[in-house]
N, C-alpha and C positions, 0 to 999 in steps of 0.2 A: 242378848243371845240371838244366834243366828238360825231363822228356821228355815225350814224346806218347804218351798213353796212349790206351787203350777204356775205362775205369773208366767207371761210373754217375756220375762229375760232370762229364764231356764232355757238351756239351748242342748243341742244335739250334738252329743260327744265330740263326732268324726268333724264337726265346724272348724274345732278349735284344734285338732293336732296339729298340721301342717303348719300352723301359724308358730309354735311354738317350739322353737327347732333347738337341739343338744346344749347350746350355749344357754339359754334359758332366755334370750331378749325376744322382744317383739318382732317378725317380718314388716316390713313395708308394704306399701298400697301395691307394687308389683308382682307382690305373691302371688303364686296360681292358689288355686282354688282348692280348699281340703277335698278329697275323698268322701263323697256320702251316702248314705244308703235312702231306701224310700222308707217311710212309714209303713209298720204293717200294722193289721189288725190282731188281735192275741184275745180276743172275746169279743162276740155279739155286742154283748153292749158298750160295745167303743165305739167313737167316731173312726169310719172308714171313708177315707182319701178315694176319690174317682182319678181316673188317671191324668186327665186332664189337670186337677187340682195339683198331684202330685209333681207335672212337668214344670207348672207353672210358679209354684213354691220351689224346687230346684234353681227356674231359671233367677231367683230374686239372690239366691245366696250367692253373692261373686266374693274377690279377695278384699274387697271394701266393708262387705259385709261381717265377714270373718274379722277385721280388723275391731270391728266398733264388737264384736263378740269378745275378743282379750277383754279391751277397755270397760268392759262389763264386769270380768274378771277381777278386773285390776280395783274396781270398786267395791266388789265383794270381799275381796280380802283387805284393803282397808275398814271395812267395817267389822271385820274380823279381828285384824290389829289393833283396833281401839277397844275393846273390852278387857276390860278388867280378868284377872287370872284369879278365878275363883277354886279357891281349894275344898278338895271331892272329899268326903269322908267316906270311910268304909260301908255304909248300911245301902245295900242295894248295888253296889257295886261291883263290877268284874273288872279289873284289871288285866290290862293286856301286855305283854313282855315285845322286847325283839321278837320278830321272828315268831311270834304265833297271831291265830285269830280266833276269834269270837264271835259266834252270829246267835241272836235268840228275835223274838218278836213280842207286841205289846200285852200277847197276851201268859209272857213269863211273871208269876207270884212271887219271882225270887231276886231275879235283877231286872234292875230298872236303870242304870247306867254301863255305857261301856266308854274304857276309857285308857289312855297310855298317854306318855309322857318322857323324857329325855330324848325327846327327836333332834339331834343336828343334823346331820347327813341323808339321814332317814327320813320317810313321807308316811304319815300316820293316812291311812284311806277308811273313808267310812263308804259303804254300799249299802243301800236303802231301796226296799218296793213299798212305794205309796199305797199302792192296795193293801197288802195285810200287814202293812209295816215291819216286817222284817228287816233286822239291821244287821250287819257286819261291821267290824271293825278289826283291822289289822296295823303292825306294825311294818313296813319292808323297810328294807336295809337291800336290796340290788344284788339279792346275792342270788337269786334266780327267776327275775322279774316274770319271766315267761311262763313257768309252772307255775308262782303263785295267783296270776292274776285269775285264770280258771276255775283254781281253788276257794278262790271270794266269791265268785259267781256260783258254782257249784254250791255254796254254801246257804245262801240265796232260795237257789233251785230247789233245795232240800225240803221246803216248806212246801207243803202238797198245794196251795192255792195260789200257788206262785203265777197263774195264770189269769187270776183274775183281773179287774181293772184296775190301772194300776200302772204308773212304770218306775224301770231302773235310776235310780238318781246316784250321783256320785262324787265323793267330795274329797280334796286330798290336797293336806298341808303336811308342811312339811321344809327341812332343807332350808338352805341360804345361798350365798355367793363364795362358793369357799376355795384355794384356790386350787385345789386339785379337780375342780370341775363334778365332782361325785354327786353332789344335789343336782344339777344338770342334768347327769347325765342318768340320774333315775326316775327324774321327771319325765322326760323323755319316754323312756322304757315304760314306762306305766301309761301314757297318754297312748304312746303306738300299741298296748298288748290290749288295754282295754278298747280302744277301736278296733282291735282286728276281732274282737269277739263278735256272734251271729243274733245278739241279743241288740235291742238300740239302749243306749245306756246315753244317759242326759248327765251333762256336766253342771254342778252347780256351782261349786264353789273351787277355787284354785286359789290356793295360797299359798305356793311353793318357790324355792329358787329366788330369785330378785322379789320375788312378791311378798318374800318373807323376810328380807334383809334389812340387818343395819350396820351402820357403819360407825367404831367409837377408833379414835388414835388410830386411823388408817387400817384398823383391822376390823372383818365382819363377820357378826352373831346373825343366829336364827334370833327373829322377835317374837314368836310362838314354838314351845318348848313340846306342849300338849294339849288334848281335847278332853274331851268328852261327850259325848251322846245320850240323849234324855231316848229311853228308848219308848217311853210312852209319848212323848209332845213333838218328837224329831228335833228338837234344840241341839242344835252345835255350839258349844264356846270353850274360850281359854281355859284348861284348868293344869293344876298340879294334886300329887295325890301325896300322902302322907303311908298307905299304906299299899304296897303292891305284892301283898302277898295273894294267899296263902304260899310256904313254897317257894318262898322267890330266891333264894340263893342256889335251889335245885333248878327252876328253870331257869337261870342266870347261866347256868353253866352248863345245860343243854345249848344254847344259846352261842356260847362261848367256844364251843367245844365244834361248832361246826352244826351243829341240828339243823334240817330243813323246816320250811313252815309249817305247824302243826295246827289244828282244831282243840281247841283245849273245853270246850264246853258242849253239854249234852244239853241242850234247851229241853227234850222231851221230858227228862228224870231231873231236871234243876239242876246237875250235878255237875259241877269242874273236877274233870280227869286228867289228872297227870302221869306220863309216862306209860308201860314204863321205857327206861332210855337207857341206854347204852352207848359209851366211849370210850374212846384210848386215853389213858394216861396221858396227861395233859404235857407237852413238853417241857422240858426246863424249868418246872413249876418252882422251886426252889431258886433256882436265878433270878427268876421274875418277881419274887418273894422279897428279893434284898436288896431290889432298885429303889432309888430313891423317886419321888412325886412327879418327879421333868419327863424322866426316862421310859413310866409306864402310860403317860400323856402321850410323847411321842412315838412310842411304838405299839400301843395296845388303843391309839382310836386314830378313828379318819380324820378328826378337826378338834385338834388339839388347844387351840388358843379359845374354844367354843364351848367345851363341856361344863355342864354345870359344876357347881361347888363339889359335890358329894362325887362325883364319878371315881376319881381314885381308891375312897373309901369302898366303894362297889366294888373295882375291879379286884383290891387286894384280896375281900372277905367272900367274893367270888372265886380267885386262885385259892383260898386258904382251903375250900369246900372242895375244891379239886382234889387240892393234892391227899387232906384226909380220906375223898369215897373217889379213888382211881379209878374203880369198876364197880358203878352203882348198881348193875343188875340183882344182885344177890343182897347186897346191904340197905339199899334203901328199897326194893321193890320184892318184897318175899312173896315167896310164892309165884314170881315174876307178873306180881297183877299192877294193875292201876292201884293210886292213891286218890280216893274220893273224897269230894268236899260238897257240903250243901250249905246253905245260908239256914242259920237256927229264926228263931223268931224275931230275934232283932237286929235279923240284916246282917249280922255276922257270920265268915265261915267258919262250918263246924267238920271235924274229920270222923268221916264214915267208918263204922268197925268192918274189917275184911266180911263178917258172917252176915252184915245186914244187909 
């Protein structure tokens, strides 16, 4: 398992964008130099940079520097790749979909893992404050790199001691070499939107794109599918999950249907809130219904030759849920409220009665 450390090879977000440019390969030793900020102070009891310091550490970081910064990378996610895919059982768990996030901190009674899974195209990011250990974890898919990254950090923010000692750490795998370029090109989108933020935010781990590829009969898989996060000890490692509910054919098809990224958990109440949500009848649900296996591969995902075993069984029992609740608002969400869930005692979800 992979932890999050302070060591001297945790580096400063804005190092490493410039280096790693839309195609996904490394720059060469002629690269200019990333974009960077100084170091601020964000409490007393931090070490504060004299400006002097500050000029002088600036002047050390050139595009040589930057470069041995990837190669740091590039060994992080090897040791990432070599773990074992340990499968998550439900007890403590929160499970994260496309297209939504999760943030709680170590001092939740109720989950102690966050965690997703069937990323091809897709960059699973986890955000972390060393100080009161607050975690995030999301799912993106690129479908609006620029609003959600805010929304991670915001989410972050949320914890009122978000300013203690303490910083931003950030980790994000994800994607392969695929040939539509879409892992590329949301790597990209997430290194540049997380730099342009006002906060300094430390890259730690990058396992995305080439860093995540492999190659069988000339064609190429993601080697890491999904994570998880110990949200007590900040361990990072491979897993897969067995259960991803509560719910999960409804937020499937939130999901499916076009939804933006939503917050699906209330750390303060322990409670996972779903909804409620609203769509259009899903089109040609019934056509889509009567394709055979090849056909919903290649018109219903990005990386077709990539998805797991089970993805078609998803998709269909995901359209089947469409086409029976066309307009969930009144069938599944009475009274137009949330669907609440809490973890009972033994770590399982339990559904909340509307009265409690």
């Amino acid at each position: 398992m992979e932890r999050s450390s302070q060591g001297k090879d945790n580096f400063r977000f804005s190092h490493v964008t410039s280096l790693v440019p839309a195609s996904g390969k490394r720059k060469g030793r002629s690269a200019a130099p990333a974009r960077r900020r100084s170091l601020r102070a964000r409490n007393p009891c931090c070490v504060v940079e004299s400006p002097r310091d500050v000029e002088k550490r600036e002047r050390r970081w050139t595009s040589e520097d930057g470069v041995l910064i990837v190669l740091l990378c590039e060994e992080r996610a090897r040791l990432l790749r070599g773990q074992s895919v340990q499968q998550v059982g439900p007890q403590g768990l929160l499970y994260v979909q496309q297209r939504e996030l999760a943030v709680t901190s170590p001092e939740d009674g109720s989950i102690s893992i966050l965690g997703s899974d069937d990323a091809t195209t897709c960059h699973i990011v986890v955000l972390r404050h060393t100080g009161n250990g607050a975690t995030c974890l999301t799912h993106c898919d690129g479908t609006d790199t620029k609003a959600e990254v805010p929304l991670i950090m915001n989410s972050i923010k949320s914890f009122s001691d978000h300013a203690q000692c303490g910083r931003l750490e950030v980790h994000l795998v994800g994607g392969f070499s695929d040939d539509r370029q879409l892992s590329q090109k949301l790597t990209h989108q997430l290194l540049s939107e997380f730099d342009r933020q006002e906060d300094d935010i430390h890259l730690v781990t990058l396992c995305v794109t080439e860093l995540n590829d492999r190659e069988e009969n000339e064609n190429h898989f993601p080697i890491i599918y999904g994570i998880a996060v110990n949200i007590k000890t900040a361990e990072i490692y491979r897993a897969s999950f067995q259960d991803r509910g509560p719910e999960e054919e409804l937020r499937a098809a939130r999901a499916l249907t076009g939804g933006p990224m939503i917050s699906i958990y209330d750390a303060k109440t322990e409670q996972l809130r779903i909804g409620p949500y609203s769509w259009m009848p899903f089109p040609h649900v019934d056509f889509w219904l009567q394709q055979d296996d090849k056909q919903i591969l290649e018109n219903l995902s990005t990386s077709p030759l990539a998805e797991p075993p089970h993805f078609v069984e998803h998709i269909r029992s995901t359209l089947m849920f469409l086409k029976k609740y066309p307009s969930p608002t009144n069938t599944l969400f009475p009274g137009n409220k949330a669907l609440r869930y809490k973890k009972n005692e033994d770590g399982l979800w339990e559904k909340i009665s509307p009265g409690s």
